[in-house]
C-alpha positions in Angstrom: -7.0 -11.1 -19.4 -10.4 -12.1 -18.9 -10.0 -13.5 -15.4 -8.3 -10.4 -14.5 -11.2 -8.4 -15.8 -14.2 -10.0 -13.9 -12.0 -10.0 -10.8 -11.4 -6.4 -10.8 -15.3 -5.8 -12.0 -16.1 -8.3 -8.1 -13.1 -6.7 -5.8 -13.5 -3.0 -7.3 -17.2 -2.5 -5.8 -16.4 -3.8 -2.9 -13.4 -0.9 -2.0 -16.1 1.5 -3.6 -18.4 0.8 -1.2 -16.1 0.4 1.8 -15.0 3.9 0.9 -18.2 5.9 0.1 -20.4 3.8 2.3 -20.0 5.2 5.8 -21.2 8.8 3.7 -25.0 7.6 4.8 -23.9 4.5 7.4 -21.5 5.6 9.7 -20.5 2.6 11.4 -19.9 0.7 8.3 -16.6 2.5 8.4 -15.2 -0.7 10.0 -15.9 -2.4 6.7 -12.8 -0.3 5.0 -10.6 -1.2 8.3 -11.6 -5.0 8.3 -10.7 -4.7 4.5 -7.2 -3.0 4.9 -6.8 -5.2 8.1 -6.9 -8.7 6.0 -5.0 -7.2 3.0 -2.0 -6.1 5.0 -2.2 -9.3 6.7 -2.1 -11.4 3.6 0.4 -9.0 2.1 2.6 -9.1 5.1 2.6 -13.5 5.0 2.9 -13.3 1.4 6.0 -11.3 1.8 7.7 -13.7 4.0 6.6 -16.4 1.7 8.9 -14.5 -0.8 11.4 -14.9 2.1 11.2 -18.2 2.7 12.2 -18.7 -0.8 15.3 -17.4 -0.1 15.8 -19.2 2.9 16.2 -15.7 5.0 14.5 -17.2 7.9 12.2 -14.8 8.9 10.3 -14.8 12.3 6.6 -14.8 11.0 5.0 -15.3 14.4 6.9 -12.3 16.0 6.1 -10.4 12.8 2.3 -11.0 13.2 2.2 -9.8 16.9 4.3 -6.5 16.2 2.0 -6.0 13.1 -1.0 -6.3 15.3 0.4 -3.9 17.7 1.2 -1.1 14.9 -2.5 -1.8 13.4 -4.2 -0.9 17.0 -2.1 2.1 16.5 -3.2 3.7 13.6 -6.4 2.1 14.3 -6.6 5.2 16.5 -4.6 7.1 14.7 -1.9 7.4 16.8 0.3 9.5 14.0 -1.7 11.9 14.8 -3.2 11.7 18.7 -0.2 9.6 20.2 2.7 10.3 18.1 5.2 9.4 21.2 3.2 6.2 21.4 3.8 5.5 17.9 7.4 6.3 17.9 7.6 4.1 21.3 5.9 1.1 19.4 8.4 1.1 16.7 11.2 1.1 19.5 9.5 -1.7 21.1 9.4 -3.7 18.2 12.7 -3.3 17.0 14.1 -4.2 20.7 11.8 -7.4 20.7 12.7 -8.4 17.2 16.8 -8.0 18.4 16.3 -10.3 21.6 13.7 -12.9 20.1 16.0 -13.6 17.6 19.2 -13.5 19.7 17.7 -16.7 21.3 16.2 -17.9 18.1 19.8 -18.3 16.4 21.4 -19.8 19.3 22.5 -22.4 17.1 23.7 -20.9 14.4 24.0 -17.1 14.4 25.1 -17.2 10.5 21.2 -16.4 9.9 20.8 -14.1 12.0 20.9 -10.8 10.5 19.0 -11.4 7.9 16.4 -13.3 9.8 16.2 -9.8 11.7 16.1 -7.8 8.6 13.6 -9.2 7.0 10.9 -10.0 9.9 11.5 -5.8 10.5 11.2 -5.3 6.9 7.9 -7.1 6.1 6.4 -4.8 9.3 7.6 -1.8 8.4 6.7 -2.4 4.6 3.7 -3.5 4.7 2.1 -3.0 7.9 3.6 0.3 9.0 2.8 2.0 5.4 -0.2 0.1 4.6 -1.2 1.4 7.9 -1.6 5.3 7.5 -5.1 4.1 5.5 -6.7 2.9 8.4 -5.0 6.3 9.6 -7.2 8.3 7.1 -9.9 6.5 7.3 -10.2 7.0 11.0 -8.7 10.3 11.4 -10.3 12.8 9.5 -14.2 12.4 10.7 -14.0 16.0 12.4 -14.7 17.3 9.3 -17.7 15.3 7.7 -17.0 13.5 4.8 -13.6 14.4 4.3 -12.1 10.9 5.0 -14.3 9.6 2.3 -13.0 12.0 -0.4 -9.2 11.2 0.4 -9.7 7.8 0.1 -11.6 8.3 -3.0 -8.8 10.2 -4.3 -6.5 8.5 -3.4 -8.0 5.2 -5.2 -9.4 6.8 -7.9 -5.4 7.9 -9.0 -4.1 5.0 -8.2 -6.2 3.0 -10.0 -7.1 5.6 -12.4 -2.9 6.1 -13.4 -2.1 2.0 -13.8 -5.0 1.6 -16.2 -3.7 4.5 -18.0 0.1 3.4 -17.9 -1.3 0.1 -18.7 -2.9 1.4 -22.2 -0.4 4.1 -22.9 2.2 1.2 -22.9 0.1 -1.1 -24.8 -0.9 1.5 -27.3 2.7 3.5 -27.3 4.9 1.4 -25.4 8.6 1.8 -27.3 11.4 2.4 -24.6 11.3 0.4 -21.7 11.3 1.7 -18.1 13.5 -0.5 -16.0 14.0 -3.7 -18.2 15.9 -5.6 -15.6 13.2 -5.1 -12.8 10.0 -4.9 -15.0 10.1 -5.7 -18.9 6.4 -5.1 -19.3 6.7 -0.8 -17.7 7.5 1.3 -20.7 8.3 5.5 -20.8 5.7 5.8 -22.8 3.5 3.7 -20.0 4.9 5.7 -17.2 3.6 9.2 -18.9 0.5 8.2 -20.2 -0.4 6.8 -15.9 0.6 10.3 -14.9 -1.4 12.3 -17.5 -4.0 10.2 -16.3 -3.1 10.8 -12.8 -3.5 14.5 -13.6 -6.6 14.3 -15.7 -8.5 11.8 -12.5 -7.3 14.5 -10.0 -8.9 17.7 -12.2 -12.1 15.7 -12.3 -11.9 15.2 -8.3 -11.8 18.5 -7.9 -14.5 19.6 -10.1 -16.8 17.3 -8.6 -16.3 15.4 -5.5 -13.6 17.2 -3.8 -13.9 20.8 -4.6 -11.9 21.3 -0.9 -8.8 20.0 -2.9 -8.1 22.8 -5.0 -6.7 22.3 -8.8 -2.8 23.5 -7.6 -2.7 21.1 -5.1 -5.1 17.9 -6.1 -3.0 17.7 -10.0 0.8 17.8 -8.3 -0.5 15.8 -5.6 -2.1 13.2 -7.9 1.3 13.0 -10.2 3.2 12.2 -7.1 1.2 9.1 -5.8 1.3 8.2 -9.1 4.6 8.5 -9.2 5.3 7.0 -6.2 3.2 4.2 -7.1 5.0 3.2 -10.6 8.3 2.8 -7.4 6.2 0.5 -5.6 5.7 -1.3 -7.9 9.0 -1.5 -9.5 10.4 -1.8 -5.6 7.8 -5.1 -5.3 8.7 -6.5 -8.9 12.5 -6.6 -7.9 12.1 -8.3 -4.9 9.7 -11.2 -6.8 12.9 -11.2 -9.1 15.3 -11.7 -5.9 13.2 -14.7 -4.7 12.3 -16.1 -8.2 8.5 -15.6 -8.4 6.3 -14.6 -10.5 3.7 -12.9 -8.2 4.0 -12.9 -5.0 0.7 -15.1 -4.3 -2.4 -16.2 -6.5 -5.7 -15.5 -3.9 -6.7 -12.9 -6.4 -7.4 -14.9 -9.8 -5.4 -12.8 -12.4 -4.0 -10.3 -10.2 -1.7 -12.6 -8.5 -1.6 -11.7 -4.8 -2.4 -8.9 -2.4 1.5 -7.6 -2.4 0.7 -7.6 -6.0 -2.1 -4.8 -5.4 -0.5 -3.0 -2.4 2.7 -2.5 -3.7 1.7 0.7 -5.5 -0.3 1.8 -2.4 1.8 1.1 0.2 4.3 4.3 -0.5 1.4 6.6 -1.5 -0.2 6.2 1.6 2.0 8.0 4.0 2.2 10.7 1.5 -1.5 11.3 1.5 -2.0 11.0 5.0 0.5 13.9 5.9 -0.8 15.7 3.0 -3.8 15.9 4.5 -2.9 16.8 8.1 -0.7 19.9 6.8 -3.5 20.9 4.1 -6.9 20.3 5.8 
């Protein structure tokens, strides 16, 4: 508990800063990116590391090079100013994955499918959700500022609703959530994150982000952290499948980045259209 403690009290001000920084610094808005950039990267071989436990045989190299191609992407925020471009990525991707592994499995074609499943899923998991960040971080500086306060938001419920769920369950915790996928989540967990969510995204308004106004910031808030408590529920089962415990250790007490993304990664689309259709 301890280690998991003073890593959270290094790696929080880190995101902080990477978030609110560019505020007063605006080319220090490539610190977020380079952030996001490594995590999804580490998430994305951590996930195949899950794989490999398995013995699915994904296509890591082919993985990388199609992740790297989606990143440039929403780099420039091609969701919203090359949507066709996007959509002809994905297409891409999936017709390179199909033939690259056609001639991988020559051999033995037994493999194949799931060797193709799972190099697709790891992109579209990780890199294509993770993604629409990098999308918010980049895409929103027409109106000053207002990149900054989603991604404040955004964190600040996020993070705000798993310390609650964490303490509500601790304090509460009777009926479990989903005792086959996660014995530690708890009703009582689940409730207390999105009260918390709720609470985190009243305060946002009132100070930070009056823009985001009470009827939309509360429901908004309860679904991310809705959405996140799946992530993370998604993640846990598929740790279960392979037989692990986390799905890395580079953060000390946190296990590893999948371990932190997994409640992002389904938020993050969410916010980012959101905030096209609201702002």
């Amino acid at each position: 508990m301890k280690t998991r403690i003073l890593t959270a009290l290094i790696a929080l001000p880190i995101v902080i800063a990477a978030i609110i920084l560019p505020l007063w610094v605006p080319q220090l808005v490539w610190l977020f990116v380079a952030i996001a950039g490594f995590a999804l990267a580490a998430g994305l071989f951590e996930f195949y590391s899950l794989t490999k436990k398995l013995e699915l045989k994904a296509d890591a190299s082919i993985g990388y090079l199609a992740s790297a191609a989606l990143f440039i992407g929403f780099l420039f925020d091609a969701p919203a100013k090359a949507p066709d471009l996007l959509v002809a990525t994905l297409a891409a991707i999936i017709i390179a994955v199909l033939i690259s592994q056609t001639f991988r499995f020559q051999k033995d074609f037994s493999k194949m499918l799931t060797g193709i499943g799972v190099t697709l899923l790891g992109i579209f998991y990780v890199v294509f959700l993770g993604g629409f960040l990098v999308a918010t971080r980049v895409g929103f500086e027409s109106i000053p500022g207002l990149s900054t306060k989603l991604l404040g938001f955004f964190f600040l419920i996020i993070f705000g609703s798993d310390a609650g769920a964490y303490f509500a369950g601790r304090a509460l915790g009777k009926h479990k959530l989903a005792p086959a996928i996660s014995p530690g989540k708890t009703v009582e967990g689940l409730i207390g994150g999105l009260i918390t969510a709720a609470a985190f995204a009243a305060v946002s308004t009132a100070t930070f982000f009056p823009e985001l106004r009470y009827q939309f910031s509360i429901p908004l808030a309860i679904v991310l952290a809705a959405v996140g408590v799946l992530g993370d529920l998604c993640e846990s089962a598929m740790k279960r499948g392979s037989g692990s415990k986390d799905a890395g250790s580079i953060i000390p007490g946190h296990g590893g980045f999948l371990d932190r993304l997994d409640s992002l990664l389904f938020g993050a689309p969410i916010l980012y259209y959101f905030a096209r259709f609201y702002f």
